[in-house]
Structures are given as structure tokens and as C-alpha cells.
C-alpha positions as CSV (number, residue, x, y, z in Angstrom):
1,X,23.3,21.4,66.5
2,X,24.6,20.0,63.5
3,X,20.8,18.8,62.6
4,X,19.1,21.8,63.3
5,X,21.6,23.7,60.7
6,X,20.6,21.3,58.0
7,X,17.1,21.5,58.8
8,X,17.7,25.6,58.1
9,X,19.8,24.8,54.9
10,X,17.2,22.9,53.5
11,X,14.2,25.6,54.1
12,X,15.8,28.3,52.9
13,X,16.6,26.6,49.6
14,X,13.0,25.2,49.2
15,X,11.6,28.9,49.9
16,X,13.2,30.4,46.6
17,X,11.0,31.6,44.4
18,X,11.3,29.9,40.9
19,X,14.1,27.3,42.1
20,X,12.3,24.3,40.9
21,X,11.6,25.8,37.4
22,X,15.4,26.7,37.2
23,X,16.5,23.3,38.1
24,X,14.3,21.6,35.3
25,X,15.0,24.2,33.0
26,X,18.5,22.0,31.5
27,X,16.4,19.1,30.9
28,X,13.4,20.9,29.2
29,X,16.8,22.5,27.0
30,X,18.3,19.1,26.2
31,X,14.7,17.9,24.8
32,X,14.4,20.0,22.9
33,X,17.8,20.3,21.4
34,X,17.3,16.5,20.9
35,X,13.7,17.4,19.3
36,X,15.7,18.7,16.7
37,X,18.5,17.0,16.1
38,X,17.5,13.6,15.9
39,X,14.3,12.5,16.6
40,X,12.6,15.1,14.0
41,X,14.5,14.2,10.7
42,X,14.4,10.6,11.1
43,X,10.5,11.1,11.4
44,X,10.8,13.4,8.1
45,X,13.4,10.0,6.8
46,X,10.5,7.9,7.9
47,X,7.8,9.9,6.1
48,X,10.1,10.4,2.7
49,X,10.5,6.6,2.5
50,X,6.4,5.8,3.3
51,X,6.1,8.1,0.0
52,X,8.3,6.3,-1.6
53,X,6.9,2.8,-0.9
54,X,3.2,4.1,-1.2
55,X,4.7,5.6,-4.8
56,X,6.3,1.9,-6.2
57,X,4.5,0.6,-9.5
58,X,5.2,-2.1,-11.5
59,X,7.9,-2.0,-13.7
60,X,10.2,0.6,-11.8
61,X,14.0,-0.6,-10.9
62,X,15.1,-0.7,-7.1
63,X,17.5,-1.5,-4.8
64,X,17.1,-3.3,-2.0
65,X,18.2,-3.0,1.6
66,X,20.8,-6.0,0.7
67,X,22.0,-4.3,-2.4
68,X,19.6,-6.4,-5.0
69,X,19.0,-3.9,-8.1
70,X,16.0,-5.3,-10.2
71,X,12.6,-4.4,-12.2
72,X,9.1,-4.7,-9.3
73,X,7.3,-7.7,-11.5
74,X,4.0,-7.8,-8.7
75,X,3.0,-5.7,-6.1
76,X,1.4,-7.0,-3.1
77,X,0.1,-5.4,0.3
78,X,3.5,-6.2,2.6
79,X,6.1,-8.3,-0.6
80,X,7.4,-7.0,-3.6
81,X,8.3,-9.4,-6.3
82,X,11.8,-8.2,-7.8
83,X,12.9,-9.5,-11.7
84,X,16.8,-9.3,-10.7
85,X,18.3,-11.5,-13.6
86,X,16.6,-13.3,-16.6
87,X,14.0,-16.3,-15.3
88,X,15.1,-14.8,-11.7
89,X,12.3,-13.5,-9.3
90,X,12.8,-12.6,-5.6
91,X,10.3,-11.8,-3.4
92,X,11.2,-9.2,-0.7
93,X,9.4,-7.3,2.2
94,X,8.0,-3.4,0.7
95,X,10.4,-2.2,3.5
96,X,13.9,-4.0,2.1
97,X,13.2,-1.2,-0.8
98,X,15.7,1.7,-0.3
99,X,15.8,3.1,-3.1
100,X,14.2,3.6,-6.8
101,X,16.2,4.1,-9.5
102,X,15.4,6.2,-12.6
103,X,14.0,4.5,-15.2
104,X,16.7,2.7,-17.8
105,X,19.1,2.3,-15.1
106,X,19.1,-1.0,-15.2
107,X,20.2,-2.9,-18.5
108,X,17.7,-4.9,-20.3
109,X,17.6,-8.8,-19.4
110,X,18.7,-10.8,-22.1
């Protein structure tokens, strides 16, 4: 007896029109709440720092990802050569840059 009720239980839940729409419908919500909230401005973050990178000339003062402030010396395809003290190159990857500074930020060497 007691199987026979759950067998009912069971049918007359799957028979409901629009049940498995409304059960998927919290998930579909939190996507796109999450869409929004993170996973779209750290693509805009992303984007804003390609421009950035793609932007770099020799001559402008950075930062890097470490703190480094210094003058881009050479540019290459995937390293940056940084002028961060008199005499005093470092080579870094493009992607260490985080920021660039205005121009006369940085005193002159010497």
C-alpha cells in the first residue's frame, strides 16, 4: 500500500504543467545575477588593461604589479624593459604593468 501511494505522489507531481521550468527557474536567476555582478566587469577589467598594455610606448612611467615605478626603455612582444634607477634596467612580463603614470611623475634620474 505504502508503494502504490508513492507511485501516485510521484505522477501527479510529474503531470504539472510547467513544473520543470519553475524548478530551473532559481538557477537560470542566480546566473544571471552572477552575469552581472562579477563575471561581466572583470571581463570589462580585463579589456581596460589589454588597452592599456596594447597603448604602452617607450618612455612612459609605470608601476608594476610588485610596486616597481620606472621609465619603459624597450618594448618587446611579451617583456618590458623598465629604467627604475640610474644604470638600473629590469625586465618584466607586459602583464606585471598595472598601471601608467602621467608623464613627469617620476623624478628625473640623476
Amino acid at each position: 500500500m505504502l508503494i502504490s501511494s508513492a507511485y501516485a505522489q510521484a505522477a501527479a507531481g510529474a503531470g504539472e504543467p510547467g513544473g520543470s521550468l519553475m524548478s530551473l527557474l532559481p538557477i537560470i536567476l542566480m546566473f544571471v545575477v552572477l552575469w552581472f555582478l562579477m563575471i561581466r566587469p572583470q571581463q570589462k577589467k580585463a579589456k581596460e588593461h589589454q588597452a592599456m598594455l596594447d597603448a604602452l610606448g617607450k618612455g612612459d612611467e609605470v608601476v608594476t604589479g610588485g610596486g616597481i615605478a620606472g621609465r619603459v626603455t624597450k618594448i618587446g612582444e611579451n617583456y618590458v624593459t623598465v629604467d627604475i634607477a640610474e644604470g638600473v634596467e629590469v625586465q618584466v612580463q607586459k602583464p606585471a604593468i598595472a598601471l601608467v603614470l602621467p608623464k613627469g611623475t617620476l623624478k628625473a634620474n640623476g
